[in-house]
KEROZA-59484 format. One record per atom (N, C-alpha, C, O): atom name; z, y, x; residue number from 0; residue in one letter. Coordinates in nm, 3 decimals, decimal comma. Example, Ala and Ser with C-alpha at 12.3 -4.5 7.8 and 13.67 -1.06 7.14 Angstrom:
REM residues 2
+------+---------+---------+---------+------+------+
| name |      pz |      py |      px | resi | resn |
+------+---------+---------+---------+------+------+
|    N |   0,780 |  -0,569 |   1,319 |    0 |    a |
|   CA |   0,780 |  -0,450 |   1,230 |    0 |    a |
|    C |   0,780 |  -0,330 |   1,320 |    0 |    a |
|    O |   0,846 |  -0,332 |   1,424 |    0 |    a |
|    N |   0,708 |  -0,225 |   1,285 |    1 |    s |
|   CA |   0,714 |  -0,106 |   1,367 |    1 |    s |
|    C |   0,787 |   0,003 |   1,290 |    1 |    s |
|    O |   0,804 |   0,114 |   1,341 |    1 |    s |
+------+---------+---------+---------+------+------+
This chain:
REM residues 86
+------+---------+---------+---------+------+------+
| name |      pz |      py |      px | resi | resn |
+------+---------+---------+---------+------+------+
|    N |  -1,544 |   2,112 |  -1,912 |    0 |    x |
|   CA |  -1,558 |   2,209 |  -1,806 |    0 |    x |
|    C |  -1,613 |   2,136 |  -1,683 |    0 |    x |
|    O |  -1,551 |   2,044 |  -1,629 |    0 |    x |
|    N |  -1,753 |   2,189 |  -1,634 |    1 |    x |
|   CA |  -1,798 |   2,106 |  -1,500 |    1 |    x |
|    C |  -1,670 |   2,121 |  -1,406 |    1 |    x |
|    O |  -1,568 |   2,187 |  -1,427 |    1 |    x |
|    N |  -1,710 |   2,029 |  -1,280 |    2 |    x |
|   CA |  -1,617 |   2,044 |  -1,212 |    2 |    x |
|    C |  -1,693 |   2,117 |  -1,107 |    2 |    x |
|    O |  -1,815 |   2,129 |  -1,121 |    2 |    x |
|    N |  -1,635 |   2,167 |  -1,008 |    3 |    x |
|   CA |  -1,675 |   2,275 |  -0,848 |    3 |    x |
|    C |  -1,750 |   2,194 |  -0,790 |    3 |    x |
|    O |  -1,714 |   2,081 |  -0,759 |    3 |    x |
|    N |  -1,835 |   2,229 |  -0,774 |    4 |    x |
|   CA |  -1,921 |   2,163 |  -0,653 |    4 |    x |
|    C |  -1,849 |   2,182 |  -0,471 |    4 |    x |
|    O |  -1,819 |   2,278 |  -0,400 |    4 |    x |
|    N |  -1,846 |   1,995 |  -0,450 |    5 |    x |
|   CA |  -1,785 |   2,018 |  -0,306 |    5 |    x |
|    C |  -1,827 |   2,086 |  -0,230 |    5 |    x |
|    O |  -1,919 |   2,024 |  -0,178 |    5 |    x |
|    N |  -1,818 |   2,195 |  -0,180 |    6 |    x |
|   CA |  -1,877 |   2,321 |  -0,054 |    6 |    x |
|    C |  -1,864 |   2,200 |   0,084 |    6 |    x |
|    O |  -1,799 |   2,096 |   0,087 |    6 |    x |
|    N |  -1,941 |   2,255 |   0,179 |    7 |    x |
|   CA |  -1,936 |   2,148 |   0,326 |    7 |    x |
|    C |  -1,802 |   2,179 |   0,405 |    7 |    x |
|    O |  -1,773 |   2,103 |   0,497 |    7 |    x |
|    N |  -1,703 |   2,303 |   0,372 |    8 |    x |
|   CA |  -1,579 |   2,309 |   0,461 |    8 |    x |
|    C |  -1,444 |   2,222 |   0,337 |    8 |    x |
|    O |  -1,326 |   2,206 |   0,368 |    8 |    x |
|    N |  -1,496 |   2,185 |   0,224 |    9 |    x |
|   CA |  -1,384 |   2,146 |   0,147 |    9 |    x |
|    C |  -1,388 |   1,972 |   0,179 |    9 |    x |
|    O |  -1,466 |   1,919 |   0,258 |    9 |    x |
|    N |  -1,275 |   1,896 |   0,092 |   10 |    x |
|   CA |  -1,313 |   1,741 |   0,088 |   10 |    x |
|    C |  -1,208 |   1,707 |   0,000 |   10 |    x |
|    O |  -1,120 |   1,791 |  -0,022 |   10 |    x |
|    N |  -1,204 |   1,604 |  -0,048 |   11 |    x |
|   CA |  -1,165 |   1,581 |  -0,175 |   11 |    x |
|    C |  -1,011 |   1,501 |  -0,115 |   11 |    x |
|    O |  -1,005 |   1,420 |  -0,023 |   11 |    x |
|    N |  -0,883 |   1,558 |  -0,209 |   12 |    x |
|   CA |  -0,764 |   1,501 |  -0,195 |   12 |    x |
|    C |  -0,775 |   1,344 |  -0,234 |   12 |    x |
|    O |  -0,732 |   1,249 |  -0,168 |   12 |    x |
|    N |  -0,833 |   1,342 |  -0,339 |   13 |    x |
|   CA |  -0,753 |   1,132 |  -0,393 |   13 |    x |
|    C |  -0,878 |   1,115 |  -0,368 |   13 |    x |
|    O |  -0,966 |   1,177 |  -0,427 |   13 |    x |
|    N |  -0,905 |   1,010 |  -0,256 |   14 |    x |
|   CA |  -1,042 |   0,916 |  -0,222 |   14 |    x |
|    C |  -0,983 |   0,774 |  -0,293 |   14 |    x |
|    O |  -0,874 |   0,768 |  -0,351 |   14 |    x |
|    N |  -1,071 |   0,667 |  -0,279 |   15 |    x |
|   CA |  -1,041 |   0,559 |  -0,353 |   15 |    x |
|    C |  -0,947 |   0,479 |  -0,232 |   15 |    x |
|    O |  -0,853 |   0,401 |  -0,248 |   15 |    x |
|    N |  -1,011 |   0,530 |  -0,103 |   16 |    x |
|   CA |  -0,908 |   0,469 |   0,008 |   16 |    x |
|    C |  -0,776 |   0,499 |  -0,006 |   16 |    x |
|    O |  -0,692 |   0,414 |   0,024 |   16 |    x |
|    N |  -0,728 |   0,655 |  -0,065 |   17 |    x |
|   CA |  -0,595 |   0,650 |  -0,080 |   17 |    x |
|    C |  -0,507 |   0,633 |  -0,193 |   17 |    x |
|    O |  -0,391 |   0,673 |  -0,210 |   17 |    x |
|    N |  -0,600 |   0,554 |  -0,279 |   18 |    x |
|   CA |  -0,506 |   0,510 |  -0,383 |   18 |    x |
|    C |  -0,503 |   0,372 |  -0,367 |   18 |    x |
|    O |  -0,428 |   0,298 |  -0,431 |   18 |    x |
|    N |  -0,602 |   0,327 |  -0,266 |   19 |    x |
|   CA |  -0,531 |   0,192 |  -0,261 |   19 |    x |
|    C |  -0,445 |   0,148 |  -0,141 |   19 |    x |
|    O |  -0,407 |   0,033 |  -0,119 |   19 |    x |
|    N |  -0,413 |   0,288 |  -0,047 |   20 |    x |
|   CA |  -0,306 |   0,318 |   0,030 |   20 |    x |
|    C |  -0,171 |   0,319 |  -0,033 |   20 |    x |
|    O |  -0,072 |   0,250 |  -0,009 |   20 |    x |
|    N |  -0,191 |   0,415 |  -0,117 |   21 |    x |
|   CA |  -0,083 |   0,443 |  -0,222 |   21 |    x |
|    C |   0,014 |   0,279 |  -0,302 |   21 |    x |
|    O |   0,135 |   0,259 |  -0,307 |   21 |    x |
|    N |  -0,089 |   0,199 |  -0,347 |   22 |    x |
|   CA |  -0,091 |   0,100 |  -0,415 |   22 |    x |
|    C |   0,004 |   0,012 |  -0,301 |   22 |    x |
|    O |   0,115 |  -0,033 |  -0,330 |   22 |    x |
|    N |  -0,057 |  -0,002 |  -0,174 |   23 |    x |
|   CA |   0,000 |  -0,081 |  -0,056 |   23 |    x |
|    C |   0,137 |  -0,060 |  -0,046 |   23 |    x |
|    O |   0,223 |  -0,146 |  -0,058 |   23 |    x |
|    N |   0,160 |   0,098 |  -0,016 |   24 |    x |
|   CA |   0,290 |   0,133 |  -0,017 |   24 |    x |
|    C |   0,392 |   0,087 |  -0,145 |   24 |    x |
|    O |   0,510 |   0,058 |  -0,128 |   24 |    x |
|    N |   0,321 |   0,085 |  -0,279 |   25 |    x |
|   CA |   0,431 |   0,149 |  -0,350 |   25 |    x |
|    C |   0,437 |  -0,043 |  -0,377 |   25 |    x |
|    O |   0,549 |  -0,069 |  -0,334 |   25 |    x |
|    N |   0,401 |  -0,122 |  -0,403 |   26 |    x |
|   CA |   0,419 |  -0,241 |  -0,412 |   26 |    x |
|    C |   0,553 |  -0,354 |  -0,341 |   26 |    x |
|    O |   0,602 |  -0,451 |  -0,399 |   26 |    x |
|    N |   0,591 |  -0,301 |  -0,192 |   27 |    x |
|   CA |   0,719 |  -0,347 |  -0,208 |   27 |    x |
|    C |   0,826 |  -0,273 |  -0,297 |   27 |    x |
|    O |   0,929 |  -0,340 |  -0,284 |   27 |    x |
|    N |   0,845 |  -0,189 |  -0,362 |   28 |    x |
|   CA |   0,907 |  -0,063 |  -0,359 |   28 |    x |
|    C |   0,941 |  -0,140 |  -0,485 |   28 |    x |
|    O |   1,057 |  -0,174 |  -0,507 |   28 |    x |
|    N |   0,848 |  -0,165 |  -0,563 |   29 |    x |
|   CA |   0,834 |  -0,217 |  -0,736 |   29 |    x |
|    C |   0,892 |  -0,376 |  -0,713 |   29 |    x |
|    O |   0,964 |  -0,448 |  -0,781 |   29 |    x |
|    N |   0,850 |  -0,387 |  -0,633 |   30 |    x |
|   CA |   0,893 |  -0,575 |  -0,587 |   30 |    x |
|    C |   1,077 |  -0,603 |  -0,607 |   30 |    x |
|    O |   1,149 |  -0,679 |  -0,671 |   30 |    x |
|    N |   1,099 |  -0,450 |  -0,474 |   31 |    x |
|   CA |   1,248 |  -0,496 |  -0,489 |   31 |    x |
|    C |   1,305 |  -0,439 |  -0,550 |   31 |    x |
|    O |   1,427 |  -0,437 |  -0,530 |   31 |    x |
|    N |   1,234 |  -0,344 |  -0,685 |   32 |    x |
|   CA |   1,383 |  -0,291 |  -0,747 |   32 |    x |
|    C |   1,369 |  -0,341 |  -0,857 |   32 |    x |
|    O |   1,442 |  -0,300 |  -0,947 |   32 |    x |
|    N |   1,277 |  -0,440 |  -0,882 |   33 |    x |
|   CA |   1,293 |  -0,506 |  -1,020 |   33 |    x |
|    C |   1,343 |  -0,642 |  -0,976 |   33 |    x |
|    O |   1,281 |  -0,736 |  -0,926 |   33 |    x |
|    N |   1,504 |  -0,625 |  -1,017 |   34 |    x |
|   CA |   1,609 |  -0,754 |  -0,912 |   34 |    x |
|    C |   1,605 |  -0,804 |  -1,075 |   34 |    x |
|    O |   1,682 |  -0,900 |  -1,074 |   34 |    x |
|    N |   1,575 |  -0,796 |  -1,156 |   35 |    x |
|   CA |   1,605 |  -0,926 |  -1,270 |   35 |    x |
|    C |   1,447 |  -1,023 |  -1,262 |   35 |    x |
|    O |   1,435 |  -1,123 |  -1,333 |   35 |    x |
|    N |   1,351 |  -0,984 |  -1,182 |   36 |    x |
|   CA |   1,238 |  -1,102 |  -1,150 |   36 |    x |
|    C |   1,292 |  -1,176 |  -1,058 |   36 |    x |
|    O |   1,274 |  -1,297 |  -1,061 |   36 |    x |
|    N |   1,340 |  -1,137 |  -0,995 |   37 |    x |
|   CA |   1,379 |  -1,300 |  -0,891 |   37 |    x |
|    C |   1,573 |  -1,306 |  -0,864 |   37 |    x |
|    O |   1,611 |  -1,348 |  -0,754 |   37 |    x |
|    N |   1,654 |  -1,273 |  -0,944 |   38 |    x |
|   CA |   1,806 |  -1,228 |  -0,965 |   38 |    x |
|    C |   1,840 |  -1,391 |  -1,047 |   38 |    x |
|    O |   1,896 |  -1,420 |  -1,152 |   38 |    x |
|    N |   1,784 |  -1,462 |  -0,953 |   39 |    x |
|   CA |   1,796 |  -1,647 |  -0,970 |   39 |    x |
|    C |   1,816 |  -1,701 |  -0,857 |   39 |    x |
|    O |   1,818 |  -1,629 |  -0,757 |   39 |    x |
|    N |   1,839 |  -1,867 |  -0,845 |   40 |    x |
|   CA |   1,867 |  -1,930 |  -0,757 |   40 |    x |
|    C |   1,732 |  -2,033 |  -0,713 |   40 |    x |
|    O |   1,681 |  -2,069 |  -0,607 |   40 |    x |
|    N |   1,706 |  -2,055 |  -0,863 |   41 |    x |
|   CA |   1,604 |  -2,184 |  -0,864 |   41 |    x |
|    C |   1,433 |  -2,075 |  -0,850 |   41 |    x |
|    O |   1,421 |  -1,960 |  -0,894 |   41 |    x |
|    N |   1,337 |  -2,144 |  -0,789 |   42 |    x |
|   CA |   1,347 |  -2,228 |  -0,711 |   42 |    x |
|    C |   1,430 |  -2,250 |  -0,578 |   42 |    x |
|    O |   1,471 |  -2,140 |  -0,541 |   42 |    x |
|    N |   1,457 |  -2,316 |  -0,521 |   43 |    x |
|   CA |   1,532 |  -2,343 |  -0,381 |   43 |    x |
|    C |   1,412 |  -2,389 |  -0,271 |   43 |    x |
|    O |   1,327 |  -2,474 |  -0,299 |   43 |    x |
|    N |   1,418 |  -2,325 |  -0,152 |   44 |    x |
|   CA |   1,327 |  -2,304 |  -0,046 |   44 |    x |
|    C |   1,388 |  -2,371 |   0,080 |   44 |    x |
|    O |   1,432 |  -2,306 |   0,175 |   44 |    x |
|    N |   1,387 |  -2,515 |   0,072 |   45 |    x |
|   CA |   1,437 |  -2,556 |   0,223 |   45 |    x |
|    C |   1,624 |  -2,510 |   0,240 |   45 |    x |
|    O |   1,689 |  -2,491 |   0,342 |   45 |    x |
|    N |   1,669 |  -2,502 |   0,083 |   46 |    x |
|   CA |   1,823 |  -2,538 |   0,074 |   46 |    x |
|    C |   1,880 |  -2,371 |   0,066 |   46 |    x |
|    O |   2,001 |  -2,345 |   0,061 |   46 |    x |
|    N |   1,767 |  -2,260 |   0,067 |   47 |    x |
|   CA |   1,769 |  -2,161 |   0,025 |   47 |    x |
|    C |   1,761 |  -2,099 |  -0,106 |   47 |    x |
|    O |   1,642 |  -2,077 |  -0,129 |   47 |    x |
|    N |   1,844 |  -2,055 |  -0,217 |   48 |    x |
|   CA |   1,861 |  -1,992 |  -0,326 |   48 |    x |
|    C |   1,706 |  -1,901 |  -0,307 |   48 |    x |
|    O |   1,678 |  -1,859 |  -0,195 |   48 |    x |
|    N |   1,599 |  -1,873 |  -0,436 |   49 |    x |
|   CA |   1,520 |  -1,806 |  -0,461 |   49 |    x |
|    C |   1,530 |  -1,650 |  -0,444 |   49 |    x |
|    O |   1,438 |  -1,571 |  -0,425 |   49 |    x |
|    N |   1,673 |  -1,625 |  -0,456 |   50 |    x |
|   CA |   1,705 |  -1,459 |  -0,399 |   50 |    x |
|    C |   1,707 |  -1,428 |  -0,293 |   50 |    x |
|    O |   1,697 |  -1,310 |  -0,262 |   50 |    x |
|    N |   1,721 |  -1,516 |  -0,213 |   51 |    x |
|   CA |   1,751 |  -1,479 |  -0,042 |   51 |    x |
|    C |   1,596 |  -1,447 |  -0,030 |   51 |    x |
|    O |   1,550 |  -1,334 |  -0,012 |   51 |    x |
|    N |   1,488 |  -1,627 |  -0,051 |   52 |    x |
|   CA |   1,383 |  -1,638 |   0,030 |   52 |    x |
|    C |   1,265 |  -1,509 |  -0,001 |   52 |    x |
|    O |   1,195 |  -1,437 |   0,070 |   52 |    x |
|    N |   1,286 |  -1,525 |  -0,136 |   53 |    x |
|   CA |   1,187 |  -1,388 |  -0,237 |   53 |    x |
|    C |   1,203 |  -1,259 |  -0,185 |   53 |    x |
|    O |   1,125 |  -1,167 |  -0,210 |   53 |    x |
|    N |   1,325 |  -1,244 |  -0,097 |   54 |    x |
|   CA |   1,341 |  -1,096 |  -0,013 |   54 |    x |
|    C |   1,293 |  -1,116 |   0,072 |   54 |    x |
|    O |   1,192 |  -1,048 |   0,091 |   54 |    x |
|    N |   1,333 |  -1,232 |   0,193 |   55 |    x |
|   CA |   1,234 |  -1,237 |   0,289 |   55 |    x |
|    C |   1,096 |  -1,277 |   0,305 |   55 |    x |
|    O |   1,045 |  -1,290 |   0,417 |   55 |    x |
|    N |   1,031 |  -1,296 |   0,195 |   56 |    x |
|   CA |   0,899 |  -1,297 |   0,218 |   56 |    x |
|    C |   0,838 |  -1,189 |   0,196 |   56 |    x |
|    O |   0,717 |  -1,181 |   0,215 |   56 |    x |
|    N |   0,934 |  -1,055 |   0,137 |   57 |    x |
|   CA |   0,877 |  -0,932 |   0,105 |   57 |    x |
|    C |   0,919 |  -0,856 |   0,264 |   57 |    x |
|    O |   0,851 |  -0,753 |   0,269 |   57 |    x |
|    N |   0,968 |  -0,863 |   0,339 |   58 |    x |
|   CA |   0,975 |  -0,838 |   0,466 |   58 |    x |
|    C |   0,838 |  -0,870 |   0,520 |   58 |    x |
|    O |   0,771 |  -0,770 |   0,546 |   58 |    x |
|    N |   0,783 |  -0,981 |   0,542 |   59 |    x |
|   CA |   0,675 |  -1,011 |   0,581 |   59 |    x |
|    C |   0,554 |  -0,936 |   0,552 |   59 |    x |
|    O |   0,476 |  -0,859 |   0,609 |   59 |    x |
|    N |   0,571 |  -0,993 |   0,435 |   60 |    x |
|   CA |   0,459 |  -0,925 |   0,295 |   60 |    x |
|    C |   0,446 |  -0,776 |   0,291 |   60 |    x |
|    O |   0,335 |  -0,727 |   0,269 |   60 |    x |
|    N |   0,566 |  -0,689 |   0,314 |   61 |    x |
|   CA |   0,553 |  -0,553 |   0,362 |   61 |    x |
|    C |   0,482 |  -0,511 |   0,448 |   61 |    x |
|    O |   0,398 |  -0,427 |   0,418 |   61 |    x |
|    N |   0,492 |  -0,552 |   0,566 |   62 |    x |
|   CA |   0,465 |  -0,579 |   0,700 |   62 |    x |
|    C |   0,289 |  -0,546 |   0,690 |   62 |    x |
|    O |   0,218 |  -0,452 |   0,724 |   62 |    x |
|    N |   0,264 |  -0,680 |   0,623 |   63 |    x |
|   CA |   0,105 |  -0,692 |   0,605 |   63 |    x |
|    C |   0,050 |  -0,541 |   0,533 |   63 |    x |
|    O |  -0,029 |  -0,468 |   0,593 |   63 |    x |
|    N |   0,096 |  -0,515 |   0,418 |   64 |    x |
|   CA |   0,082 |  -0,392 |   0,329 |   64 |    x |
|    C |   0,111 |  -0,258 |   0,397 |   64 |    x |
|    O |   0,041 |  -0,158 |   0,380 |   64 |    x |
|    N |   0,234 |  -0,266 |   0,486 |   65 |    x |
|   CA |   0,176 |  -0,063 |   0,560 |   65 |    x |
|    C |   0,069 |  -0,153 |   0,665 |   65 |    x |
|    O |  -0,046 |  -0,115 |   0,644 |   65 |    x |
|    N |   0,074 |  -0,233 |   0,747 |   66 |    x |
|   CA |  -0,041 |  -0,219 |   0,847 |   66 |    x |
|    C |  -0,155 |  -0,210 |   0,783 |   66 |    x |
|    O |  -0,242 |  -0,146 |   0,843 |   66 |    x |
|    N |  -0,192 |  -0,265 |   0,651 |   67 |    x |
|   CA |  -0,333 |  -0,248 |   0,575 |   67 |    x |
|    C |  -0,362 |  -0,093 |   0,556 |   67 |    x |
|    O |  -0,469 |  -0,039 |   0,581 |   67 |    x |
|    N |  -0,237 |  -0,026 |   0,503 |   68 |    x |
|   CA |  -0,225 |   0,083 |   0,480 |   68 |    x |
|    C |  -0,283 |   0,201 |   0,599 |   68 |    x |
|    O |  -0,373 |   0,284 |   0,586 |   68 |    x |
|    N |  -0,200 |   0,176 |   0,710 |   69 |    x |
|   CA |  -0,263 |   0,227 |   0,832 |   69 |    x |
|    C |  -0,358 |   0,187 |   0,845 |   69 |    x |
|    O |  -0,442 |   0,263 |   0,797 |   69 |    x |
|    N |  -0,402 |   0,097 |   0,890 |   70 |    x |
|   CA |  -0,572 |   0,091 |   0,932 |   70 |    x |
|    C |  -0,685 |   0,152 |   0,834 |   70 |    x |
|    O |  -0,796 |   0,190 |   0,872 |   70 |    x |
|    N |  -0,631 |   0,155 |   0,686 |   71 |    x |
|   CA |  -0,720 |   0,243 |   0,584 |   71 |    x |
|    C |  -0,753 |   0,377 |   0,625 |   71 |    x |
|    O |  -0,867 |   0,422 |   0,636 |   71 |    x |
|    N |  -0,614 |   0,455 |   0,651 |   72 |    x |
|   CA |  -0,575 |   0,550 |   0,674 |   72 |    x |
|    C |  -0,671 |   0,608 |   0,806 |   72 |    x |
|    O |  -0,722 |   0,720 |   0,803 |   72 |    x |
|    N |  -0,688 |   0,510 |   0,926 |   73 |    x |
|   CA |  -0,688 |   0,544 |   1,011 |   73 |    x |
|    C |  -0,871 |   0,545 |   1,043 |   73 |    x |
|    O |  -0,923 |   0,612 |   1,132 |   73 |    x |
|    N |  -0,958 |   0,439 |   0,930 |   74 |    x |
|   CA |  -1,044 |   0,420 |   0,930 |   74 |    x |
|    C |  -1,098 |   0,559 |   0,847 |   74 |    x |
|    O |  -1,209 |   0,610 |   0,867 |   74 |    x |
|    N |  -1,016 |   0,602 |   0,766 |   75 |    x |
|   CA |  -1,101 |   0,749 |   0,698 |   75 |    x |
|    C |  -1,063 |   0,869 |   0,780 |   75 |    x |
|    O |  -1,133 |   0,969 |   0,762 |   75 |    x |
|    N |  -0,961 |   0,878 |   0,871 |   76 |    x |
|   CA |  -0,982 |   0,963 |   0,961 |   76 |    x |
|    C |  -1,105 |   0,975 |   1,031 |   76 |    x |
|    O |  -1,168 |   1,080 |   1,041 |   76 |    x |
|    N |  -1,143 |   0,853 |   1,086 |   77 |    x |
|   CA |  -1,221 |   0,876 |   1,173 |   77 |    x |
|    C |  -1,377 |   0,907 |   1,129 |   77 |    x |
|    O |  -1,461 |   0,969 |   1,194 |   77 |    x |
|    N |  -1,390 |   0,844 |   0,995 |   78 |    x |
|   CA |  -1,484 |   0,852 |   0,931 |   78 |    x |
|    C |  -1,504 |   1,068 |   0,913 |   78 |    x |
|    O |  -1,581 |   1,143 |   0,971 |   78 |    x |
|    N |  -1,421 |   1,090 |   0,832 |   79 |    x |
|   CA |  -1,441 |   1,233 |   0,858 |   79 |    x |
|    C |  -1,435 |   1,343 |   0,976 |   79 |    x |
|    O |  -1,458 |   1,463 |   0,985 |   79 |    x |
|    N |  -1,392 |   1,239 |   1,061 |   80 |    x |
|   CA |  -1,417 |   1,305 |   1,160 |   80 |    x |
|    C |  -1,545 |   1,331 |   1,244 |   80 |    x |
|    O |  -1,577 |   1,435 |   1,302 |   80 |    x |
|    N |  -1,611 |   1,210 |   1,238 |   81 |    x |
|   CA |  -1,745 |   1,174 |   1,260 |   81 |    x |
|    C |  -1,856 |   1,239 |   1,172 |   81 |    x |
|    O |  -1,970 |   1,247 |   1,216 |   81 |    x |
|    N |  -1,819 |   1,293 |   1,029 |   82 |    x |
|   CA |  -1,847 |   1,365 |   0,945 |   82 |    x |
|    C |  -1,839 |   1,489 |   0,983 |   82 |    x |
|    O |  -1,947 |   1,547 |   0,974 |   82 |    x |
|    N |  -1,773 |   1,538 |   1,012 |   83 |    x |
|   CA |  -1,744 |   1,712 |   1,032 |   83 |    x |
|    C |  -1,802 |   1,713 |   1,199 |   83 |    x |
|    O |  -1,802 |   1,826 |   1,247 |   83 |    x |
|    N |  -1,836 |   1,634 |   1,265 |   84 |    x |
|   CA |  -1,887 |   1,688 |   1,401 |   84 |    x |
|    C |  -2,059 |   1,657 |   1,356 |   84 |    x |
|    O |  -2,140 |   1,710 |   1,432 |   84 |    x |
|    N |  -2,096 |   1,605 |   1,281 |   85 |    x |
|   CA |  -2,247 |   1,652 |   1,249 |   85 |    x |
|    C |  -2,240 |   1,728 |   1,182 |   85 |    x |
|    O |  -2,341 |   1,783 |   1,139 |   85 |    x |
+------+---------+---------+---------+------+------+
């Protein structure tokens, strides 16, 4: 079955920007609930057990992943916006 041709007032829900929004988000999410990948001691980080440090680098590491997320986000706003005023 073809698909609809995009009309100029429609625009398409899943762009490739928001699945790799999606991806950003859902990546700590998968990180920390799979506690039997890092539910160890060894390696040791500066006298730190591998469970402590492996959480806090996903603090960080989060951090980086929604701000990527936002600026994606914020770069296809504007893009369609700049779109719909021509």
């Amino acid at each position: 079955m073809p698909e609809p041709a995009e009309t100029p007032g429609t625009r398409k829900v899943v762009t490739p920007t928001r699945v790799v929004v999606g991806l950003c988000l859902l990546a700590p999410f998968v990180a920390m609930l799979w506690v039997s990948s890092y539910a160890r001691i060894e390696p040791t980080f500066i006298g730190i057990p591998f469970f402590y440090w492996y959480q806090m680098a996903w603090v960080f590491i989060s951090t980086a992943l929604t701000m990527t997320a936002y600026k994606l986000v914020q770069r296809e706003q504007r893009a369609r916006k700049a779109g719909a005023a021509q």
